[in-house]
C-alpha positions as CSV (number, residue, x, y, z in Angstrom):
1,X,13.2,19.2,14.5
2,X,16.6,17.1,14.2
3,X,17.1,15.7,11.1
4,X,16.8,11.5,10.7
5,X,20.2,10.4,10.0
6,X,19.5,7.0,8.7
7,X,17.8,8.7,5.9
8,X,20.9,10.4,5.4
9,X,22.9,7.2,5.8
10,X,20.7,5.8,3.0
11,X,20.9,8.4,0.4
12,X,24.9,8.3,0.9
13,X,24.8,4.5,-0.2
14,X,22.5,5.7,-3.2
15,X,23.8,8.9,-4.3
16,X,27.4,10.0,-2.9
17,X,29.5,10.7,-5.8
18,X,33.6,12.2,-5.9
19,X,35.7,13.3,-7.9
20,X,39.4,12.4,-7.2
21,X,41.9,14.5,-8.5
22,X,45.4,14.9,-7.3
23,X,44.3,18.1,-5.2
24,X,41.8,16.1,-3.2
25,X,38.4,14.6,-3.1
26,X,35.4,16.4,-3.9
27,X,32.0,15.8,-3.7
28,X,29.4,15.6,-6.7
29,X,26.5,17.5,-6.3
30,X,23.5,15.6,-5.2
31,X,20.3,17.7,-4.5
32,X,18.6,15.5,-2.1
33,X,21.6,14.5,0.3
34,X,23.3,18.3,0.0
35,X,19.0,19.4,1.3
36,X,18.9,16.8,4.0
37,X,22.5,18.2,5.2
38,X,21.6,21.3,4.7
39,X,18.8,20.6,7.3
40,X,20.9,19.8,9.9
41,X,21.4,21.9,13.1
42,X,23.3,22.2,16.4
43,X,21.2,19.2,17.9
44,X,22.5,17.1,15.3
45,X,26.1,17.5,16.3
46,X,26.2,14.8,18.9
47,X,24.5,12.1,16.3
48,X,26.4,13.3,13.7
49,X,30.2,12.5,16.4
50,X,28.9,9.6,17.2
51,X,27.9,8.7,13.3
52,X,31.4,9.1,12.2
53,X,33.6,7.9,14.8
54,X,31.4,4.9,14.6
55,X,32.2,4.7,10.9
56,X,34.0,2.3,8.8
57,X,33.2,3.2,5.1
58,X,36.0,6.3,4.5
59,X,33.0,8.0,2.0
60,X,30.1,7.6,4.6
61,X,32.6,9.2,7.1
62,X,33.5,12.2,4.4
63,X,29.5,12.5,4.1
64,X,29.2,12.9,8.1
65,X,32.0,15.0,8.2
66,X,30.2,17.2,5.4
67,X,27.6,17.5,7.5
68,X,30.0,18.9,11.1
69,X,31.0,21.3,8.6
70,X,28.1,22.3,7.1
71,X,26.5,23.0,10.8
72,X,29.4,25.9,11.6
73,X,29.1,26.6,15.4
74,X,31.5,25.7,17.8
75,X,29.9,22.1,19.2
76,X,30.2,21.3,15.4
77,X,34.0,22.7,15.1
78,X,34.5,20.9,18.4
79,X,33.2,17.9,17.1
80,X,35.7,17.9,13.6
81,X,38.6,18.6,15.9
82,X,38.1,15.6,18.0
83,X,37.5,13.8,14.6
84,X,41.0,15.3,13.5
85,X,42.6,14.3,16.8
86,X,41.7,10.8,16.0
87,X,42.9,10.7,12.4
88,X,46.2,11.7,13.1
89,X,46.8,8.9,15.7
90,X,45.1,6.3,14.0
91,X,44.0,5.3,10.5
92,X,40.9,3.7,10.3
93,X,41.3,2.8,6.5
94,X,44.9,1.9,6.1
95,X,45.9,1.2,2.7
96,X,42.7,3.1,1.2
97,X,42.3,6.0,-1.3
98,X,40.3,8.1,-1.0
99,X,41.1,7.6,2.9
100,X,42.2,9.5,6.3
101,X,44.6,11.8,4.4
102,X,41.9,13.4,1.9
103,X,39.5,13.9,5.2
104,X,42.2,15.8,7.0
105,X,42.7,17.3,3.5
106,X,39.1,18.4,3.5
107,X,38.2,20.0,6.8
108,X,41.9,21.6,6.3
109,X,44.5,19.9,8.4
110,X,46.4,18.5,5.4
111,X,47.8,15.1,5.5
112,X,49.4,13.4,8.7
113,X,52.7,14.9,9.9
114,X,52.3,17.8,7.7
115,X,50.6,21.6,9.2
């Protein structure tokens, strides 16, 4: 059974907490977004693409990206490379902090023009 995103979508405006520190931006725990992403599975994966590269809130989109990562196969890896792909040639949040540099950070790419 796939997992309803707009529950998760709701719960991010309610509960998603970071920390910022110079080393990057980590998430705070929250027990009832980490379960519902924890439910997520392979079927999710194209929801979850779609979800953030239709995003426009940088934290929603770390919170989907979360979630690619959290699934582990390939269609999920596959889906945060395309992600990546997209970062480096364009930044959705120009300007912002936390923003496109501490997502690369996050799923490992470092920041733009660095490898």
């Amino acid at each position: 059974m796939s997992v309803d995103l707009d529950r998760i979508a709701a719960e991010i405006g309610q509960s998603a907490g970071f920390d910022i520190s110079p080393r990057g931006v980590t998430p705070r725990p929250s027990p009832q977004l980490d379960a519902m992403l924890d439910e997520l599975t392979d079927a999710d994966v194209p929801a979850l693409s779609t979800r953030l590269h239709g995003e426009r809130d940088a934290m929603a989109a770390f919170v989907w990206l979360r979630g690619l990562t959290r699934v582990g196969t390939p269609s999920a890896q596959q889906a945060v490379d395309a992600y990546v792909v997209r970062l480096r040639d364009e930044d959705p949040w120009p300007g912002s902090f936390p923003g496109r540099a501490e997502l690369l950070r996050y799923v490992g790419r470092g920041a733009p023009g660095q490898d």
